[in-house]
N, C-alpha and C positions, 0 to 999 in steps of 0.2 A: 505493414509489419512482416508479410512474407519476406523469409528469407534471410531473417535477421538472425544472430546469432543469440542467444541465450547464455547467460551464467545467474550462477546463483545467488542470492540474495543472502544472507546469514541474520538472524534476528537470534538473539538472545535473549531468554526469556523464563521468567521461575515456572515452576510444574502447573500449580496454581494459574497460571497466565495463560501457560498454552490449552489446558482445560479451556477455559474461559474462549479464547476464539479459536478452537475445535468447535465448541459448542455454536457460538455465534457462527460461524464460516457455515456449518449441519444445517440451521435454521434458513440458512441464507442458499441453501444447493450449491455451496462451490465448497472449494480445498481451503485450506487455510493457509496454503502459498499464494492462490488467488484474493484471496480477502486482505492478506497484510499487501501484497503490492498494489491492489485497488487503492486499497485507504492509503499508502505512501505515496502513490501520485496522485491522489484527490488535494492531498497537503501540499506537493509540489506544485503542481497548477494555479494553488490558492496565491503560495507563496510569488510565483512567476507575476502573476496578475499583478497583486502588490507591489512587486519592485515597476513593474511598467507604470502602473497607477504613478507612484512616486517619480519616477524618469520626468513622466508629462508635465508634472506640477511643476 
């Protein structure tokens, strides 16, 4: 990942929501730009798997 370039990610989200994973990301010692990009590529890789899973069959 050195050396990569970065842009931002935008998430959209009511007041209520971001409360909610401020609070979760606090519990968890990270940001809550680290906590939503974790958990969107925890879903990506899930999803990546599943399309290969199906490729093979």
């Amino acid at each position: 990942m050195e050396g990569e370039k970065k842009v931002k990610l935008l998430v959209y989200a009511t007041e209520d929501q971001r409360t909610r994973i401020k609070m979760t990301a606090a519990k968890l010692q990270m940001s809550m730009s680290q906590l939503i990009l974790d958990s969107v590529l925890e879903q990506v890789s899930s999803i990546e798997a599943l399309e290969r899973k199906e490729d093979r069959a």
